[in-house]
C-alpha positions as CSV (number, residue, x, y, z in Angstrom):
1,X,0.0,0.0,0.0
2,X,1.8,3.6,0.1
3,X,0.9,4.2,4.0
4,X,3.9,1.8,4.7
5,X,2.7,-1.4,4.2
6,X,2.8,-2.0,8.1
7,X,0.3,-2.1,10.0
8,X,2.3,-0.7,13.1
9,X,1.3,2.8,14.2
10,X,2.5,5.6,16.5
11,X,0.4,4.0,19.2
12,X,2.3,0.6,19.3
13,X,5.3,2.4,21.0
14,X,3.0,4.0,23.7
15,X,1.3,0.8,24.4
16,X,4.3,-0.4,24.9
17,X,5.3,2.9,27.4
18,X,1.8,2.0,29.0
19,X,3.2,-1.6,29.9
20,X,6.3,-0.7,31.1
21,X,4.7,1.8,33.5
22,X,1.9,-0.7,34.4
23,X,4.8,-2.9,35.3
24,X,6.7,-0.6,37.2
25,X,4.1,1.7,39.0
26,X,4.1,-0.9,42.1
27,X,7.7,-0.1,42.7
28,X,8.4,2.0,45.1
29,X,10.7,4.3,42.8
30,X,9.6,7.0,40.5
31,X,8.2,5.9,37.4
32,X,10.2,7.4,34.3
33,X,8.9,7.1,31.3
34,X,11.2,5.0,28.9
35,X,10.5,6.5,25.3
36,X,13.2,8.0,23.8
37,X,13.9,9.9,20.9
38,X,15.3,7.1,18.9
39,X,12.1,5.1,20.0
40,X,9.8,7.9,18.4
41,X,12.3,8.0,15.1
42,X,13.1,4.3,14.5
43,X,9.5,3.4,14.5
44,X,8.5,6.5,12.4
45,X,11.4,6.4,9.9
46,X,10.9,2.6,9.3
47,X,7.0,2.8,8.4
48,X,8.1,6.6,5.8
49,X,10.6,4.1,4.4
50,X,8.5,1.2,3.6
51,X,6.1,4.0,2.0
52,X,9.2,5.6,-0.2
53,X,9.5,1.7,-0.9
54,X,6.0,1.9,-2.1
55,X,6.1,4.8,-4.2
56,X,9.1,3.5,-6.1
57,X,7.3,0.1,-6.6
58,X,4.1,1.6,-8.3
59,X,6.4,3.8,-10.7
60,X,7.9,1.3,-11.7
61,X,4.8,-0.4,-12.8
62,X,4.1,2.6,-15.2
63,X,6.0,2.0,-18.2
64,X,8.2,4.6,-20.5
65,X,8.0,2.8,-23.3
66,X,10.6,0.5,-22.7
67,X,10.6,-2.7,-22.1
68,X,11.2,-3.8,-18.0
69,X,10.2,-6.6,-16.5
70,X,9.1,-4.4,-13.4
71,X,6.6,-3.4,-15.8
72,X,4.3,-6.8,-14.4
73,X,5.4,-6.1,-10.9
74,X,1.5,-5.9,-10.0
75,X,0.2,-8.7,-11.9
76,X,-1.6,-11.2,-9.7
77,X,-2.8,-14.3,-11.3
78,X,-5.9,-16.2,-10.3
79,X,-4.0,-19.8,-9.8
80,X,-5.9,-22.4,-8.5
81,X,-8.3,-19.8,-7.0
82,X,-5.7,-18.3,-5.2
83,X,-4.3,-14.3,-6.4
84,X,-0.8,-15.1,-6.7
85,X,2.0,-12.8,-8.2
86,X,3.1,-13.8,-11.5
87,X,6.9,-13.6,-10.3
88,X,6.0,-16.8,-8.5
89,X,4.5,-18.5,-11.5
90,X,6.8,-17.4,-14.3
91,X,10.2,-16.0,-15.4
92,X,9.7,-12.4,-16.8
93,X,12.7,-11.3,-19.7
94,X,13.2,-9.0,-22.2
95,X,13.9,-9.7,-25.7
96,X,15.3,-6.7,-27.4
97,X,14.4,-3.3,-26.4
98,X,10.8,-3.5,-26.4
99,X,9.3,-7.0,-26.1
100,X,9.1,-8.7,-22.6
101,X,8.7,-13.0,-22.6
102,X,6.6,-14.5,-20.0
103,X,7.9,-18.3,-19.6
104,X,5.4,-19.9,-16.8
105,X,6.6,-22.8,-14.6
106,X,3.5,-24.7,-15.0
107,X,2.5,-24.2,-18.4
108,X,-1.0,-25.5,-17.8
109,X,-2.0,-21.8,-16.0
110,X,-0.9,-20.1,-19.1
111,X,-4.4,-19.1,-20.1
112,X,-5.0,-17.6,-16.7
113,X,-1.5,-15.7,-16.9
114,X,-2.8,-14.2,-20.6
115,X,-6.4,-13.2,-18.6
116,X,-4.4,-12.0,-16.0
117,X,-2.9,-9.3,-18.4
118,X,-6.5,-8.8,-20.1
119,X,-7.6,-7.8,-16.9
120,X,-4.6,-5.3,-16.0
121,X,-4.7,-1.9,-16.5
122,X,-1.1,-2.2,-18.0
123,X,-2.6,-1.8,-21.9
124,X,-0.5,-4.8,-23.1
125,X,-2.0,-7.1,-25.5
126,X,-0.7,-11.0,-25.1
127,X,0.7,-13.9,-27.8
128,X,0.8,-16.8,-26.7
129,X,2.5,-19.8,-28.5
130,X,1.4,-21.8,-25.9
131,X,4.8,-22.3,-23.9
132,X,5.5,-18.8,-23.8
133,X,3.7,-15.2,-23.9
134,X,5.2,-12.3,-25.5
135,X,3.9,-8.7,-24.7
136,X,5.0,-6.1,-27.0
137,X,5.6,-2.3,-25.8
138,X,4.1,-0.5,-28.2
139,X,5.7,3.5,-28.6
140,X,4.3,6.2,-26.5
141,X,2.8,9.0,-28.2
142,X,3.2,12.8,-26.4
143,X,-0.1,12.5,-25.2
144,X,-0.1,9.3,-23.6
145,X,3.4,10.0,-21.8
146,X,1.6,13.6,-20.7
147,X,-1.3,10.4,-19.0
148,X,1.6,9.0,-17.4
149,X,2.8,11.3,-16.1
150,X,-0.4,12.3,-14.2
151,X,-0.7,9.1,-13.1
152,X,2.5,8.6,-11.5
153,X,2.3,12.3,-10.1
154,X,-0.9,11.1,-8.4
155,X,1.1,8.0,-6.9
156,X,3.4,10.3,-5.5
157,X,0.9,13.2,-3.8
158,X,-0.3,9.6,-2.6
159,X,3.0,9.1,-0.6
160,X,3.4,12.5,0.5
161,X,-0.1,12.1,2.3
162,X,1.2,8.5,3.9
163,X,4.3,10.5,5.1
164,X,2.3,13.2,6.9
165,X,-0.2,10.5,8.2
166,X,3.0,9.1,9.7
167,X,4.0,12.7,11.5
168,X,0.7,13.1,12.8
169,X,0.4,9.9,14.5
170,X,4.3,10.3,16.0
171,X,2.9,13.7,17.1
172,X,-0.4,12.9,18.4
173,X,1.1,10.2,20.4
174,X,4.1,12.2,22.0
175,X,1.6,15.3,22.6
176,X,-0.9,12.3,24.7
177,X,2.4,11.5,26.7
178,X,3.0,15.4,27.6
179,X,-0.5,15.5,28.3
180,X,-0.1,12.6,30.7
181,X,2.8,14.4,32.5
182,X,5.2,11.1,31.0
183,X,7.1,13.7,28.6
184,X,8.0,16.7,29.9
185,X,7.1,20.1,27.4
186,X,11.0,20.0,26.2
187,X,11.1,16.5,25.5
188,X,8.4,16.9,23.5
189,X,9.5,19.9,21.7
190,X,12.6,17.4,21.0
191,X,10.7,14.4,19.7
192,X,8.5,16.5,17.7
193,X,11.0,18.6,15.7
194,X,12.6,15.5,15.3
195,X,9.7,13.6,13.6
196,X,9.1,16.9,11.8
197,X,13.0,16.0,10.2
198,X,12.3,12.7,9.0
199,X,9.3,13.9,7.8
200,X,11.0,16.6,5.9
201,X,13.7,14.4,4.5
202,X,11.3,12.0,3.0
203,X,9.1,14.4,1.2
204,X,11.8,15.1,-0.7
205,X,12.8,12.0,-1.1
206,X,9.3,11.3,-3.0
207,X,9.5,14.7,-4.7
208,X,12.9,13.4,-6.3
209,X,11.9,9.9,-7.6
210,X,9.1,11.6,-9.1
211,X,11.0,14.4,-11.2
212,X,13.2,11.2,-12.2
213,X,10.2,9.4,-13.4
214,X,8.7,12.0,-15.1
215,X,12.1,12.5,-16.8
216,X,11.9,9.0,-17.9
217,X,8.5,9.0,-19.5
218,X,9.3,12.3,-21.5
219,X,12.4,11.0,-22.7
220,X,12.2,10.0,-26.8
């Protein structure tokens, strides 16, 4: 998905500060709350990570008009009634510059691999020879690299939303601490600018795979 891919949130590492201090409040020292700032950054930076994974993942699923085998990246095939990717049922190849060569495992799914692709959204017509399907990449005209590049600008205003998602819930989560007297008002100052870094830093990171995709599709 481009929130991640994790289902962990903010809230997992103040569960976690909630246990400790349920596990500590009957000793007869003063509880101190545990979270630090590499706590609130690790768990934060891993999930704007796995999104910046994401991101890169579905542009690479929107061709330039070149032939890539990431191009099938989101195929899922209907085997056996299961949706499985087609990297675990196939090889994927590229024969010269604009022809990729699907060569299934188990050449008895073949015709759902080729309905698979009739399905897609990818726009790629199938031959089968009955061992093997070939998908040809046809040329993109100026308009339909101007579509793509909408598309793939969508995908990554998609990221930047996970990324802030990810702030607020680091924030939200460190302000419920302060609230709670567990943070003091400078400690959360810290954490927050902190989170507000990362979340700065991967932004831009999305902003510059995009410009490079774009590039890509433009390119003649």
């Amino acid at each position: 998905h481009l929130n991640g891919g994790d289902s962990t949130s903010a809230l997992d590492w103040v569960k976690t500060v909630k246990s400790r201090r349920s596990i500590l409040i009957c000793h007869p020292l003063p509880v101190v709350c545990e979270l630090t700032e590499n706590d609130t950054a690790e768990k934060s930076e891993a999930r704007m990570q796995k999104t910046i994974d994401s991101v890169k993942s579905a542009f690479n699923s929107v061709g330039t008009g070149r032939a890539s085998p990431s191009l099938l990246d989101r195929i899922q095939v209907n085997y056996y009634g299961a949706d499985t990717p087609l990297n675990s049922l196939a090889t994927v190849s590229v024969f010269g510059t604009s022809t990729l060569v699907v060569e299934p495992y188990d050449k008895s799914c073949i015709s759902d691999i080729e309905r698979s692709f009739m399905e897609s959204d990818i726009g790629l017509t199938p031959n089968s020879d009955g061992s093997t399907i070939r998908l040809s990449i046809p040329q993109l005209t100026k308009e339909r690299r101007s579509q793509l590049v909408k598309q793939v600008k969508s995908m990554a205003e998609d990221g930047r939303v996970a990324i802030r998602n990810i702030r607020r819930d680091a924030v939200d989560s460190i302000k419920k601490l302060e609230k709670k007297s567990e943070l003091g008002k400078d400690e959360s100052k810290t954490f927050q600018d902190r989170v507000q870094k990362l979340t700065d830093k991967y932004v831009k990171t999305i902003e510059s795979v995009y410009k490079q995709k774009e590039e890509d599709i433009m390119k003649v």
